[in-house]
Residue, then its C-alpha position, 0 to 999 in steps of 0.5 A: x548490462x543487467x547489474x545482478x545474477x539472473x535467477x535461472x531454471x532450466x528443466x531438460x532431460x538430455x541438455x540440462x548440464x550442457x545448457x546451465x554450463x553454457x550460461x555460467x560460462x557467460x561472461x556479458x551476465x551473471x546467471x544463477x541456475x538450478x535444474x530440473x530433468x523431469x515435470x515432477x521435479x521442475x513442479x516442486x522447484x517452482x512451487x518451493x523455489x528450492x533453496x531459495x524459497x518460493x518465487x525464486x526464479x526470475x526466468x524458466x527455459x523448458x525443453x519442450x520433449x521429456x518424460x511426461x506422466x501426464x500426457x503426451x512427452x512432447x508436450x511436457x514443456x508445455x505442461x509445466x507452462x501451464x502451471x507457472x501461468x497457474x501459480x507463479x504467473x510473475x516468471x518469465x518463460x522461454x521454450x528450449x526444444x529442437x522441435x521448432x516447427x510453427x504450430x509449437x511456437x503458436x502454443x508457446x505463446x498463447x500459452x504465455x511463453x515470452x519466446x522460442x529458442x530452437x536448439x537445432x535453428x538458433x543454437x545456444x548462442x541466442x539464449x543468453x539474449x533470450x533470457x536477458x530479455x525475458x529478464x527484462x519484461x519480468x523486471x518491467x512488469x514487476x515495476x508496473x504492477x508496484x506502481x499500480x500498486x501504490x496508486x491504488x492506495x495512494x487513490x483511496x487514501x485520498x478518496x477516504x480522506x476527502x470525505x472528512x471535509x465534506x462532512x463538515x461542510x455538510x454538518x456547516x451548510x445543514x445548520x445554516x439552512x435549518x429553519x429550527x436553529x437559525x444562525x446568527x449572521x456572525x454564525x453564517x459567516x464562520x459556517x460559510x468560511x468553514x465551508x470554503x476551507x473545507x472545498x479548498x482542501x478537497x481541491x488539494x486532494x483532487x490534485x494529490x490524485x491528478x498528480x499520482x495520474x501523472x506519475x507524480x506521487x504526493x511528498x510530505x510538505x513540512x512547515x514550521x507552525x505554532x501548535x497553538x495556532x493549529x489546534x485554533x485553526x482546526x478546532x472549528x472543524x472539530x465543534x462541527x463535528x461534535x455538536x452532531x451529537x452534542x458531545x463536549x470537546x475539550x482541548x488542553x495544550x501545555x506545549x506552547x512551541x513550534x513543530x515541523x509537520x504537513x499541516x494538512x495531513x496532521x490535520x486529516x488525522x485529527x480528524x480521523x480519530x475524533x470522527x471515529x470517537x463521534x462514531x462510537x459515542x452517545x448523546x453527550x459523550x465527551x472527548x479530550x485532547x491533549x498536547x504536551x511535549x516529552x523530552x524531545x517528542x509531542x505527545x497528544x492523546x485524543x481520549x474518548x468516554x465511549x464504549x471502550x476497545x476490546x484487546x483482539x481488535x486493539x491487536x488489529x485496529x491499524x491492519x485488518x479493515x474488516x475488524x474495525x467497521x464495528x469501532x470506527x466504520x471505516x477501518x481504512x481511516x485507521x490504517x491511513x493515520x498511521x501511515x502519515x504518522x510514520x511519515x512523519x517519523x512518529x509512532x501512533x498507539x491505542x489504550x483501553x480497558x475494552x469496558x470504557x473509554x479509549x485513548x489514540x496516543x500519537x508522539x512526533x518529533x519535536x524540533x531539535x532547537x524548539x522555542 
């Protein structure tokens, strides 16, 4: 039994009443109904959804024959057919005529009608069960497309994400391979652990998108870590990063606790925004981050000396991809460290002067009972 009121319209010029009477009488399903008696005034309502606004109706049952200032009356069903195909293509369609003959039922369904009640044939009773399937597939294809939805994000979020550890282990490999800097062993060695690290988290992201394949989204994996032991794990990474352009990082903490987050995500973050400052600095630029804790929050500020961020884009750095290529390149990076930020029940801002300089300033909950 469907739990909520079906949102009906019906557009019939002679059995409008007897037919909206007939579903509100039903007992098995709540129906709410609006009608329409003409093409005109069923167009308006599917264009404004009446009272309820645009999108608000779940299934249309049109008669076939009405008046028709468009062509022939016969076919003024079919008309407003077309144009719920054209505009809201989401609702679910049902044709009510007594002209159920074979070539009619063919049009209705290559025109994108779910089904064909003949009022003469059928009667009234099979509408109800019509209506509630065509419920049904609406509902359904509803589901699948916010599943498609969330996959298509959940993909390129990953897929953006992955390219940070494999410019790392670009930069890393690169450096060991050059014949004008030639690495230290010990130097190999870090550059070579670096490397493995970097693979191994592509391997988790390449299963995060297997596990979305097989209907298994990706969940937060919080654990309980030192900060400083993070910011010492995910340092080396950053120095990469860095030294392409001889840029000066420095690293302050003045929280020496425990915090509980997905160390991976929190770590593709950091990630994100000191690529982006490298993206935006000069030979020699410098960035800064610093961690203290708030009262019961984490504050940390990753600040750059770079050219600074103007207020439009500032108003749109999080949202709008297209305006933030000039900044960062890539505005989807932005976009995707917000969202694991507010996953993890944080909040993410921007300041700047728009003539120098620019800080990120994330701030995550702090344990309860902290060290």
């Amino acid at each position: 039994m469907i739990d909520q009121a079906i949102r009906v319209l019906i557009v019939d010029d002679e059995d409008v009443e007897t037919t909206s009477e007939y579903l509100r009488t039903e007992k098995d399903c709540i129906y709410d109904v609006t009608t329409a008696t003409d093409v005109d005034g069923a167009i308006d309502l599917i264009n404004n959804g009446g009272p309820a606004g645009p999108g608000a109706y779940d299934v249309a049952v049109l008669d076939l024959d009405m008046p028709n200032p468009y062509g022939r009356d016969r076919e003024a069903g079919f008309h407003v057919l077309k144009h719920i195909r054209d505009n809201t293509p989401d609702i679910e369609v049902v044709m009510l005529t007594a002209y159920g003959d074979k070539p009619n039922i063919i049009n209705a369904m290559e025109l994108g009608s779910l089904s064909f009640v003949d009022k003469v044939a059928d009667g009234w009773k099979i509408l109800p069960v019509k209506i509630q399937l065509a419920y049904q597939q609406r509902q359904n294809k509803l589901l699948k497309l916010e599943h498609e939805a969330l996959f298509s994000r959940a993909t390129a979020r990953i897929i953006h994400d992955i390219a940070s550890p494999l410019g790392v282990i670009i930069l890393a490999a690169g450096d060991i391979a050059s014949p004008y800097t030639p690495s230290s062993v010990e130097g190999a060695h870090r550059h070579a652990r670096t490397i493995c690290a970097q693979a191994e988290r592509i391997n988790v992201m390449i299963h995060e998108v297997i596990d979305l394949i097989h209907g298994v989204p990706a969940k937060l994996v919080k654990e309980s870590i030192v900060l400083n032991e993070f910011l010492a794990d995910v340092r080396p990474d950053l120095e990469l990063l860095c030294e392409s352009k001889d840029i000066t990082l420095t690293i302050t903490n003045a929280y020496g606790g425990r915090i509980a987050v997905d160390t991976d995500r929190i770590r593709r973050v950091i990630l994100n925004l000191i690529s982006n400052a490298v993206k935006v600095l000069q030979k020699n630029g410098i960035i800064t981050i610093c961690c203290r804790a708030l009262e019961d929050k984490l504050q940390i500020a990753v600040e750059d000396n770079g050219p600074g961020m103007s207020e439009e884009k500032q108003e749109n750095i999080f949202t709008a991809a297209d305006g933030l290529k000039e900044y960062t390149g890539h505005g989807l990076g932005l976009q995707i460290t917000r969202e694991i930020i507010e996953e993890h029940n944080g909040a993410i801002h921007i300041e700047s002067d728009g003539k120098s300089g620019t800080t990120f300033i994330i701030t995550l909950p702090l344990p309860k009972n902290r060290e």
